[in-house]
PASEBA-1860 file (N, C-alpha, C; in nm, 3 decimals):
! residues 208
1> XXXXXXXX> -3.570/2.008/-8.126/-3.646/2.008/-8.002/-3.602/1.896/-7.910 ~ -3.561/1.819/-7.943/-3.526/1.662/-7.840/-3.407/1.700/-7.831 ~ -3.263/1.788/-7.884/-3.199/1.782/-7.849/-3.136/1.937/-7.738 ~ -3.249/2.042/-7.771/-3.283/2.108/-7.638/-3.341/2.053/-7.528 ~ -3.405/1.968/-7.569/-3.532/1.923/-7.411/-3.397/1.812/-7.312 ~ -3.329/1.757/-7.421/-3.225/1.696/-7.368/-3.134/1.813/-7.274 ~ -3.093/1.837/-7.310/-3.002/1.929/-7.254/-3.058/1.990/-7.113 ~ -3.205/2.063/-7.162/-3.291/2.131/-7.022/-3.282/2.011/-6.907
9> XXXXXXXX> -3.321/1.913/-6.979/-3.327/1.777/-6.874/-3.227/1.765/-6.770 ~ -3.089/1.748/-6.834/-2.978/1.700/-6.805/-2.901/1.835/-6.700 ~ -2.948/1.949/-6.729/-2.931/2.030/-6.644/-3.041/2.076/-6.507 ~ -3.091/2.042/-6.536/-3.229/2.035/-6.395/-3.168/1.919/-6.336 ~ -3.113/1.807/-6.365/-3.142/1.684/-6.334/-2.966/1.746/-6.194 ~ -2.882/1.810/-6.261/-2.748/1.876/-6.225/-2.758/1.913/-6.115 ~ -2.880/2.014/-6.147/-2.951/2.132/-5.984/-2.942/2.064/-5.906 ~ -3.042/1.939/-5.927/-3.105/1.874/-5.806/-3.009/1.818/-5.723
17> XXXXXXXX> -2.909/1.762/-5.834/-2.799/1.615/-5.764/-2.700/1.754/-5.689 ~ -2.663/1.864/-5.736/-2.548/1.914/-5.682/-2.684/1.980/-5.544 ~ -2.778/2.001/-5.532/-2.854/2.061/-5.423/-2.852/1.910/-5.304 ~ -2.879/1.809/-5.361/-2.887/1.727/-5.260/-2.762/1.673/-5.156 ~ -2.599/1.703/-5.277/-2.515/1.671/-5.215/-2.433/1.847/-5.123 ~ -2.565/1.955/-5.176/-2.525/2.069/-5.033/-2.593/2.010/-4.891 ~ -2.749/1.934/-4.907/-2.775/1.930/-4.806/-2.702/1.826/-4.730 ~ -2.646/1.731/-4.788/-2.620/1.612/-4.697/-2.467/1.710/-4.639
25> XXXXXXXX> -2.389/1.707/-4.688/-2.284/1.830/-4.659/-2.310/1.899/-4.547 ~ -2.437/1.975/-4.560/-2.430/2.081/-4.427/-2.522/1.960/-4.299 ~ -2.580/1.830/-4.335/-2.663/1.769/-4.228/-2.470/1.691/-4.121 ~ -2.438/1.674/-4.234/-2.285/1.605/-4.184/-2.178/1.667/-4.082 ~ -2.180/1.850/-4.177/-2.111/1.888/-4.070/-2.216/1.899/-3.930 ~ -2.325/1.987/-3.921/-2.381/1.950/-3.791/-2.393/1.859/-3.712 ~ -2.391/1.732/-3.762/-2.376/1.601/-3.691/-2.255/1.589/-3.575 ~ -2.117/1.596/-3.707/-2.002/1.623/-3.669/-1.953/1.719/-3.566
33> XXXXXXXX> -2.020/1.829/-3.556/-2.024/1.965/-3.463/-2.083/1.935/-3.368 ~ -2.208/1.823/-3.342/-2.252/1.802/-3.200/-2.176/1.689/-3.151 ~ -2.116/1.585/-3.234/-2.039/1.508/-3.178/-1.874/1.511/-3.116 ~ -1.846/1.657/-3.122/-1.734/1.684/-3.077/-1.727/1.754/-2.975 ~ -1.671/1.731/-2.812/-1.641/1.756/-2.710/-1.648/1.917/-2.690 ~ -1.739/1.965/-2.626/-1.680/2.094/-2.598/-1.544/2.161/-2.565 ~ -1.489/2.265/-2.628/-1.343/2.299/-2.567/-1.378/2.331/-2.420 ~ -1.220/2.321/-2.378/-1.185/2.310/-2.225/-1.184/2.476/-2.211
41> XXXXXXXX> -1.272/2.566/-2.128/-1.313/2.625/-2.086/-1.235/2.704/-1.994 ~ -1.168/2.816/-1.998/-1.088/2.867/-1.920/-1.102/2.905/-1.803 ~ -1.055/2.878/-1.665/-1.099/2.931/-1.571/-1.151/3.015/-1.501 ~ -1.288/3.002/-1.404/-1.329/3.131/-1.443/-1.272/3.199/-1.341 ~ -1.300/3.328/-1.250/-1.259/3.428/-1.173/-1.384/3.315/-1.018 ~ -1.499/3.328/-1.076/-1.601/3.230/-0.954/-1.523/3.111/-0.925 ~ -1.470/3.029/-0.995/-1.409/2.904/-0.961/-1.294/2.933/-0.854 ~ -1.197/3.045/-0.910/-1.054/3.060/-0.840/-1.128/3.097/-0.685
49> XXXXXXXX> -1.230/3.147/-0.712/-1.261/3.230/-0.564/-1.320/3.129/-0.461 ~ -1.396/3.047/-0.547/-1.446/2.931/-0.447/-1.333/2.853/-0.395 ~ -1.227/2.820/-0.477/-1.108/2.704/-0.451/-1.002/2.767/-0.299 ~ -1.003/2.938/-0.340/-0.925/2.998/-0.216/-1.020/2.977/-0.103 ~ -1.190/3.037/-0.150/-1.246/3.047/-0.036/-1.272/2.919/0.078 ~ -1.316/2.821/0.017/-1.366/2.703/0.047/-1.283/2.580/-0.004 ~ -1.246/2.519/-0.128/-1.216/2.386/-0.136/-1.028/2.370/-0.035 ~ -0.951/2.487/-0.098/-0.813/2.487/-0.052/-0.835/2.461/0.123
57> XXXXXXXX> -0.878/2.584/0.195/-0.905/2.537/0.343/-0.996/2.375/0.345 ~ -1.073/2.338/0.326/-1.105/2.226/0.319/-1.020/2.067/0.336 ~ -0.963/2.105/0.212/-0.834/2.026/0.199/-0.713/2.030/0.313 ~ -0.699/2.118/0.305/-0.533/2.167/0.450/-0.606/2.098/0.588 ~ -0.740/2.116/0.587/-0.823/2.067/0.730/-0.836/1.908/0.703 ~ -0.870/1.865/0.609/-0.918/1.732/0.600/-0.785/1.643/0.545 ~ -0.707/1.682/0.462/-0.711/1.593/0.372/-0.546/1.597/0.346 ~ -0.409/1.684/0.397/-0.362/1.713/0.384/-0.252/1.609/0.504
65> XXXXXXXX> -0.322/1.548/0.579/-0.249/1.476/0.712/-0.222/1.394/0.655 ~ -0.271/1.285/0.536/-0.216/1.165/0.521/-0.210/1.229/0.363 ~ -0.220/1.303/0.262/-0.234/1.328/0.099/-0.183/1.467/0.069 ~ -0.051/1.465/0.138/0.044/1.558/0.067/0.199/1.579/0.096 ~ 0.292/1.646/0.057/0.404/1.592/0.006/0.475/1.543/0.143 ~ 0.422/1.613/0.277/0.434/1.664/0.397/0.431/1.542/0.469 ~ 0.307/1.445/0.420/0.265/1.346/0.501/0.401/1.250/0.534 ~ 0.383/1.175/0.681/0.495/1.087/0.643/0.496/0.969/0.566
73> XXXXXXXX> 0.359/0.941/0.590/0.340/0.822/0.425/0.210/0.863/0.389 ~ 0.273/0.874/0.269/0.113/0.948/0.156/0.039/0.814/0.139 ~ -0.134/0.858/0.160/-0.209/0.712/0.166/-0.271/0.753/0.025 ~ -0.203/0.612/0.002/-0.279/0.574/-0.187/-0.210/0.638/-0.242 ~ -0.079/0.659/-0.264/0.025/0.772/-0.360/-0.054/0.899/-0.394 ~ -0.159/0.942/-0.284/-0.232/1.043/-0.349/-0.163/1.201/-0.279 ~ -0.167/1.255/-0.333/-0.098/1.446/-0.324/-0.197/1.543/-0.353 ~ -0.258/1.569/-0.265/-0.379/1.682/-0.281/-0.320/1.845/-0.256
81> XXXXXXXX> -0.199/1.853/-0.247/-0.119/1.974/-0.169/-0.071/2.052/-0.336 ~ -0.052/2.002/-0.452/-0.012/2.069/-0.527/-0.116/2.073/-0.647 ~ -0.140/2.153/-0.784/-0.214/2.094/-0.857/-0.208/1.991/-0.960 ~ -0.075/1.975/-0.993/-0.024/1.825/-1.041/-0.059/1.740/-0.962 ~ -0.053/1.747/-0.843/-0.100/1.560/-0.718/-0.238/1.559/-0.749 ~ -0.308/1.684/-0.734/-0.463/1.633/-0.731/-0.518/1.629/-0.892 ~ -0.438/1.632/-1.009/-0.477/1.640/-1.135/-0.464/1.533/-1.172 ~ -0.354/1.472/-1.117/-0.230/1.319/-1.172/-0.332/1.187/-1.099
89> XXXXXXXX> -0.383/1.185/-0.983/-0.457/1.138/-0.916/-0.348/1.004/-0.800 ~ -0.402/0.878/-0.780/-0.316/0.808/-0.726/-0.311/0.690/-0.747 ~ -0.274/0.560/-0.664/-0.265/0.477/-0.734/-0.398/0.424/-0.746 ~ -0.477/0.492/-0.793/-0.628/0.418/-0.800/-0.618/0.460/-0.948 ~ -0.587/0.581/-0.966/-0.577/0.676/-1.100/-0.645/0.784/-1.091 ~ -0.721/0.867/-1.206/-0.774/0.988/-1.164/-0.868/1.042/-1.083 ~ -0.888/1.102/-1.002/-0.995/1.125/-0.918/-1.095/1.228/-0.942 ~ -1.018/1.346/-1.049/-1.094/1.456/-1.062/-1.102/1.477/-1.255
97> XXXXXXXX> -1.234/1.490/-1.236/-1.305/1.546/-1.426/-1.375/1.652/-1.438 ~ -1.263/1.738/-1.459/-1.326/1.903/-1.493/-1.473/1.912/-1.564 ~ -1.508/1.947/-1.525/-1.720/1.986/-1.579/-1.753/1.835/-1.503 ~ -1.712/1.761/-1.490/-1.784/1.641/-1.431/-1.778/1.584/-1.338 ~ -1.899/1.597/-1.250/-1.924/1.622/-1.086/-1.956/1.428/-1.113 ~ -2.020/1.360/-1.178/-2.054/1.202/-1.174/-1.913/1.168/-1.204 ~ -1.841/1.157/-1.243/-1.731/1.114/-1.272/-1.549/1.115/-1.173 ~ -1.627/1.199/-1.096/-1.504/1.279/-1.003/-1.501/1.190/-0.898
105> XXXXXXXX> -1.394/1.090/-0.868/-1.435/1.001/-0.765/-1.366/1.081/-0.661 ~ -1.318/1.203/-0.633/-1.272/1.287/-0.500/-1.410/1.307/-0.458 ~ -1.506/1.386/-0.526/-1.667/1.417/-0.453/-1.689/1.314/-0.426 ~ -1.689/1.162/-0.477/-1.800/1.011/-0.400/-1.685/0.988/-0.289 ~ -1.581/1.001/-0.297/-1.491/0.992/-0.168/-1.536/1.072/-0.063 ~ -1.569/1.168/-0.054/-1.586/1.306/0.054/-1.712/1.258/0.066 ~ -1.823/1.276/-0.017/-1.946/1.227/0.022/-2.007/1.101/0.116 ~ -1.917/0.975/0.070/-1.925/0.861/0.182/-1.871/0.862/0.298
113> XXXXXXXX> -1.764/0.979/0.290/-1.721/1.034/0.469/-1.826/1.066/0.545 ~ -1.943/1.147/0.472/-2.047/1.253/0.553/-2.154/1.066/0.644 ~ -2.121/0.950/0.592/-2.185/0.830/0.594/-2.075/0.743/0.709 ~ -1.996/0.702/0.691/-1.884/0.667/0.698/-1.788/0.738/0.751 ~ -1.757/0.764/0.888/-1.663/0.841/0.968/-1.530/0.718/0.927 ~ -1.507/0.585/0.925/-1.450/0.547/0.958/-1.329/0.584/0.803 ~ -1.364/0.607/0.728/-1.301/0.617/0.599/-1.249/0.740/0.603 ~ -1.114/0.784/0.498/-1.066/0.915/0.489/-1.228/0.977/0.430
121> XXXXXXXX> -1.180/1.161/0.484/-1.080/1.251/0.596/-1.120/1.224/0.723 ~ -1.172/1.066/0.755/-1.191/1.035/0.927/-1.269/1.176/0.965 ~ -1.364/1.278/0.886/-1.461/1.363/0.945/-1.533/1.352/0.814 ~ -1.693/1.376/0.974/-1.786/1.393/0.811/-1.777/1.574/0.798 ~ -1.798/1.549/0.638/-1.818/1.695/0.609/-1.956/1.772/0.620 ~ -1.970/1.895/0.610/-2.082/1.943/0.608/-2.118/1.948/0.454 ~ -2.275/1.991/0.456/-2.339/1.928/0.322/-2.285/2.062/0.246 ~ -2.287/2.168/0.276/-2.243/2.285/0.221/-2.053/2.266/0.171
129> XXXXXXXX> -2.004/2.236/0.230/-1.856/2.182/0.181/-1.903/2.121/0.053 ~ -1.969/2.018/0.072/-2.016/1.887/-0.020/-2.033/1.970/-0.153 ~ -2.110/2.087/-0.125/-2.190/2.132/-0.255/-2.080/2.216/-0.345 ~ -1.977/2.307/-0.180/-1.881/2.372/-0.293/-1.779/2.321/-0.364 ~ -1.756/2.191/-0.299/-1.684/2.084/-0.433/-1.746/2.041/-0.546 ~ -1.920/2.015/-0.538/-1.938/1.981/-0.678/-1.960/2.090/-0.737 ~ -1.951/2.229/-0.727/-1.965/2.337/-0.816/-1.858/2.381/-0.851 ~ -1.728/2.351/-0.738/-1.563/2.368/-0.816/-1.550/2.251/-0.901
137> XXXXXXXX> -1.610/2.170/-0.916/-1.589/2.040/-1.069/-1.658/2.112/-1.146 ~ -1.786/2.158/-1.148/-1.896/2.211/-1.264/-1.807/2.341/-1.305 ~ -1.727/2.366/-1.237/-1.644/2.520/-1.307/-1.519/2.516/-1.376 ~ -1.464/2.350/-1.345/-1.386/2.308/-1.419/-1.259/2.306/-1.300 ~ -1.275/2.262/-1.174/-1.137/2.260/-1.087/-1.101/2.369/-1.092 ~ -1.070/2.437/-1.105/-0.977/2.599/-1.102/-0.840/2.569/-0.982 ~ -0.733/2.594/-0.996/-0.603/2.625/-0.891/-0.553/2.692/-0.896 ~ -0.573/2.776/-0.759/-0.445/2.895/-0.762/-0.340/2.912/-0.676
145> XXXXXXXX> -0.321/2.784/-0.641/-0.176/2.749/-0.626/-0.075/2.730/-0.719 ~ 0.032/2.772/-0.650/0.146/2.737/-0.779/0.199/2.621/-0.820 ~ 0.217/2.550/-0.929/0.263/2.468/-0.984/0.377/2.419/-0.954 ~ 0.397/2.285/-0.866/0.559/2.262/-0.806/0.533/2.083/-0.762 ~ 0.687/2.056/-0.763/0.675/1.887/-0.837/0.640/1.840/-0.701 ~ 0.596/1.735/-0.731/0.598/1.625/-0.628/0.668/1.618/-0.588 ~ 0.640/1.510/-0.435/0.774/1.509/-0.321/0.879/1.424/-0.385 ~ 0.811/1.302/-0.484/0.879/1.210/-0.513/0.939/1.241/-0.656
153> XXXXXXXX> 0.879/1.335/-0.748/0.876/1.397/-0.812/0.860/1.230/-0.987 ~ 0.795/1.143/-0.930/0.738/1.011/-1.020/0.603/1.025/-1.002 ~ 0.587/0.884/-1.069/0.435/0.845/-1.068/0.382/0.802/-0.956 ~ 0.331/0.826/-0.852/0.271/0.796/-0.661/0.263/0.627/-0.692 ~ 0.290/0.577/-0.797/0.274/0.424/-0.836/0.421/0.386/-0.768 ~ 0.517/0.510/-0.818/0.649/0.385/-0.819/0.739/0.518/-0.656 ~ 0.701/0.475/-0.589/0.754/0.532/-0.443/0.837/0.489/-0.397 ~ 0.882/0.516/-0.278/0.964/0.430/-0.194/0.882/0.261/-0.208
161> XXXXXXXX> 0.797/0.258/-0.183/0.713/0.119/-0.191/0.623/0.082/-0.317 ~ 0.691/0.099/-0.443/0.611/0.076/-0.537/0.498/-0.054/-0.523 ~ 0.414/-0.049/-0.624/0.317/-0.128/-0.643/0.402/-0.278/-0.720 ~ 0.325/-0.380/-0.681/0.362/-0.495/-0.721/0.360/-0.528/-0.862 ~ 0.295/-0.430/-0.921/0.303/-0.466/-1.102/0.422/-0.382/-1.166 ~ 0.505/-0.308/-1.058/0.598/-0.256/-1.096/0.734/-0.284/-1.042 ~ 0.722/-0.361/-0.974/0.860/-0.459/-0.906/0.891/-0.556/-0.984 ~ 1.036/-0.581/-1.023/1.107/-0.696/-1.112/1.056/-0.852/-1.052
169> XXXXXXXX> 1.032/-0.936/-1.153/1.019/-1.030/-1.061/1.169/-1.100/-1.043 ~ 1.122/-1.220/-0.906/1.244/-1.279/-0.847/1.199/-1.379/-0.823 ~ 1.299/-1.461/-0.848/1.315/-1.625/-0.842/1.276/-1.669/-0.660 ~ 1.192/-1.740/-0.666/1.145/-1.804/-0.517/1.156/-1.924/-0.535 ~ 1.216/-2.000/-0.402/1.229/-2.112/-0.431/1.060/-2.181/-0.361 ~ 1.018/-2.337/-0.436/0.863/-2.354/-0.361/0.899/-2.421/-0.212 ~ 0.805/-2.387/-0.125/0.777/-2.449/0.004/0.781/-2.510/0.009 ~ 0.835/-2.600/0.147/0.789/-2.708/0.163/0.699/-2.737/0.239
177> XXXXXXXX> 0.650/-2.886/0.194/0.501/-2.914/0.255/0.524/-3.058/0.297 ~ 0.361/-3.059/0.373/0.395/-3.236/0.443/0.329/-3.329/0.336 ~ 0.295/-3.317/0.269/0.196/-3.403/0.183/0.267/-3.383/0.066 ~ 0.405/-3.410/0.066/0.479/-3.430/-0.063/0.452/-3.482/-0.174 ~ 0.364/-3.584/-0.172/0.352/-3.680/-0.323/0.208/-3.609/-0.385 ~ 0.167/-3.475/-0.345/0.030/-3.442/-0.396/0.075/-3.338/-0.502 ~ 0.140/-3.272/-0.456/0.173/-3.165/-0.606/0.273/-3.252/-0.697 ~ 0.189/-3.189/-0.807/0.269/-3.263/-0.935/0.338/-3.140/-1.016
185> XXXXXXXX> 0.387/-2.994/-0.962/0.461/-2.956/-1.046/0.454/-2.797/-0.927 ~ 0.588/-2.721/-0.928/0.570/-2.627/-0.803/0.464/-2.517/-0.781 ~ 0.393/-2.521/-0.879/0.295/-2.448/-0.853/0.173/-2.541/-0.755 ~ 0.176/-2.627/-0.796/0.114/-2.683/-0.672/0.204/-2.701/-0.544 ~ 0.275/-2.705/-0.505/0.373/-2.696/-0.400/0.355/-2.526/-0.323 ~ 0.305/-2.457/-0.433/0.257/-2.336/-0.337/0.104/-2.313/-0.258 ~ 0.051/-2.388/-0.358/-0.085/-2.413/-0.306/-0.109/-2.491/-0.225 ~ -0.072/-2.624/-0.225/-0.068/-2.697/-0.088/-0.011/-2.603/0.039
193> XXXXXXXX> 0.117/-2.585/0.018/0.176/-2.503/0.129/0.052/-2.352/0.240 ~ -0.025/-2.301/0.122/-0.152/-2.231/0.180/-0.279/-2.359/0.219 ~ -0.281/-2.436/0.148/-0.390/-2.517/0.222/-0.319/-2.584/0.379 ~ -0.195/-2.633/0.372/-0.188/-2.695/0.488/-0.165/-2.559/0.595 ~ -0.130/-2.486/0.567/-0.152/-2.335/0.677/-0.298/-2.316/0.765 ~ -0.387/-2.347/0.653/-0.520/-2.303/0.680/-0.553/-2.427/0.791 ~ -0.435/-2.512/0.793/-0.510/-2.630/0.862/-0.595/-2.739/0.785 ~ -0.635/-2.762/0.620/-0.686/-2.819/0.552/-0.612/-2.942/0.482
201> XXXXXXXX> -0.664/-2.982/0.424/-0.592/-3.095/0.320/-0.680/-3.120/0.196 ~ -0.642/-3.097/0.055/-0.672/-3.075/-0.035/-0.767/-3.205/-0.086 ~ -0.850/-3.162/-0.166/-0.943/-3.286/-0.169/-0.891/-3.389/-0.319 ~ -0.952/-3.503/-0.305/-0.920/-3.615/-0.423/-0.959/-3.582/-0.525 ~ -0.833/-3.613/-0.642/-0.882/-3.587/-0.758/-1.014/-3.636/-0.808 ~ -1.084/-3.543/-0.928/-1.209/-3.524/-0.977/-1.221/-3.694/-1.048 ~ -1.280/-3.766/-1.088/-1.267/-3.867/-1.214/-1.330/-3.778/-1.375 ~ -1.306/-3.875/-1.449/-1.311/-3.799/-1.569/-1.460/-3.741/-1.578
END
């Protein structure tokens, strides 16, 4: 009898441990299943129709004079004319996040125009424009334009006028200044050289 009751024991005891490690199992994968990104959502037929109907004219009217391949200098390396320029973004970086209208800094751009005439597309938009851009982000951007390279066919970073974090550096020789005996090594020799510009003169050293 103790060495059946053993046994019954030791197998109930089995149930339980292999039942508890189904539930944690199936609590894990669900966890796992809400913590993973929805897939990217294929375009729908409403999106393509809004982008011909409304965002594409939009763009050619607003946005196309200074932000596409056409322009004679593209402002902010930005390319709104192909769907690589407006995907790639500019030298700010991305502007547009498919499903995400808070995140899309092209809509807070357009939107502070409707505030702000003085800022690109230099017009305010109407609130209805406004709305069919944030519902072409909520649909995921859609383009049905064709796919074709940039003017420059690089990164809008490195242009005819690249950005300064992408230029070699080069040897400068330091300024000269009138207050010679104050810098003690050429980096101060550049700084004086901006203070005496400003018309100033640098103040006395601190004591300890």
């Amino acid at each position: 009898m103790t060495i059946g009751g053993s046994h019954h024991t030791r197998q109930t005891l089995l149930r339980g441990a292999f039942s508890l490690v189904a539930m944690l199992l199936v609590s894990l994968a669900g966890r796992l299943a809400l913590s993973e990104p929805p897939p990217e959502a294929p375009p729908t037929s409403a999106g393509i129709v809004l982008f011909d109907d409304q965002i594409q004219p939009a763009l050619v009217q607003h946005c196309y004079q200074c932000h596409s391949s056409e322009s004679e200098e593209i402002g902010g390396g930005l390319e709104l004319d192909s769907p690589m320029g407006i995907r790639r973004g500019g030298n700010s970086g991305p502007i547009l996040v498919s499903h995400n209208v808070n995140q899309s800094l092209l809509l807070e751009v357009l939107r502070k125009a409707t505030t702000d005439s003085s800022g690109p597309p230099h017009h305010q938009l109407a609130e209805e424009v406004l709305s069919a851009f944030a519902e072409w982000i909520r649909l995921g951007a859609p383009d049905s334009r064709q796919q074709v390279e940039s003017s420059s066919g690089t990164s809008p970073s490195r242009q005819e006028e690249p950005h300064w974090a992408f230029q070699p550096p080069k040897a400068v020789a330091p300024p000269e200044v009138e207050q010679a005996d104050w810098p003690r090594d050429d980096i101060d020799r550049f700084v004086l050289a901006r203070i005496e510009a400003a018309g100033l003169r640098p103040a006395r050293d601190a004591n300890r």
